[in-house]
N, C-alpha and C positions, 0 to 999 in steps of 0.2 A: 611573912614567909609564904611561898607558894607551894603549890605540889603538881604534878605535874599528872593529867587523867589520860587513860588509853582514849584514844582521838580526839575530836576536836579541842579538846576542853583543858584550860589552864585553872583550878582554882589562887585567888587572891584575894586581899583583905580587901574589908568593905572600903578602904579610904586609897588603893591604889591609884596612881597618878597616870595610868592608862587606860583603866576605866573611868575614870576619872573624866576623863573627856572625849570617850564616846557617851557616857551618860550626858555630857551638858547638850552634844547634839539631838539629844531626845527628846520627844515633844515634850515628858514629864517633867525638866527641867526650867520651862519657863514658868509655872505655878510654883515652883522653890527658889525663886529669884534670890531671896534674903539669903538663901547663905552661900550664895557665889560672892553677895555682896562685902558680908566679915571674912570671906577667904577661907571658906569650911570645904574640904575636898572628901568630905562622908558624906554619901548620896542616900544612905540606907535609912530607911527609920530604925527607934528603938525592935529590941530579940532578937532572936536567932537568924542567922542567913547565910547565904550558901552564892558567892560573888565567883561569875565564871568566866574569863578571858579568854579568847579563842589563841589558839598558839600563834595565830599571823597576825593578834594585835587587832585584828579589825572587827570583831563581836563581841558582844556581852548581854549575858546571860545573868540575873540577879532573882533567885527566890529569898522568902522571908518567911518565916514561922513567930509569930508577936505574941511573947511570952508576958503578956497582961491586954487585960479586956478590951477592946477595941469599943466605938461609939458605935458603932454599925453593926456590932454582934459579930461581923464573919470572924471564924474561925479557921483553924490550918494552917496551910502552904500556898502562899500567891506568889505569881510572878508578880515582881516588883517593875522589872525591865527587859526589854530583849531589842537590840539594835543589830541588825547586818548592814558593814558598809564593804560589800565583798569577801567574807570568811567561805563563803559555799552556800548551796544553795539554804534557806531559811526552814524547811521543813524537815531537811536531816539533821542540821544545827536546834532543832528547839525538839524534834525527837530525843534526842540525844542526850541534851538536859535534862528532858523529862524524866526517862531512866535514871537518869544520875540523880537526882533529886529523890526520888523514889526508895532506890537503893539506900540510899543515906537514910533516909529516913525510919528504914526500917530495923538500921543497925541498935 
């Protein structure tokens, strides 16, 4: 299910088939090879996250909140991803997220 966010911003599940592949365009997709290879189209790790398609289809916006301990200690909200292949320019597009992300997280 999606919903639909005042401007740029589409929320959708982490395993959408149009983010889906503007994530495999990502650099971050060639170190996850394996699971393009079994036909896995969940890009996200394990916790919480917050997967945001731009209404023209062509951005994505993915944070993550990892609800158990990570090896590295960080904590929090990371961007997992952010690809523009023409949605607008890239700084109002990841402002925009930001807030949103923020806001969410506050509720």
């Amino acid at each position: 299910m999606s919903w639909l966010i005042d401007g740029h911003w589409l929320s959708v599940r982490r395993n959408d088939p149009r983010a889906y592949g503007l994530w495999r365009r990502h650099y971050s997709a060639e170190k996850n090879w394996r699971w393009r290879a079994v036909g896995c189209t969940e890009f996200m790790g394990p916790g919480e996250t917050l997967v945001l398609l731009s209404t023209c289809g062509r951005a994505l916006f993915a944070w993550q909140r990892n609800t158990i301990a990570r090896l590295d200690g960080q904590t929090g909200v990371c961007c997992t991803v952010f690809r523009n292949e023409g949605a607008g320019r890239s700084s109002d597009l990841i402002r925009e997220a930001d807030a949103l992300a923020c806001h969410l997280r506050r509720r």
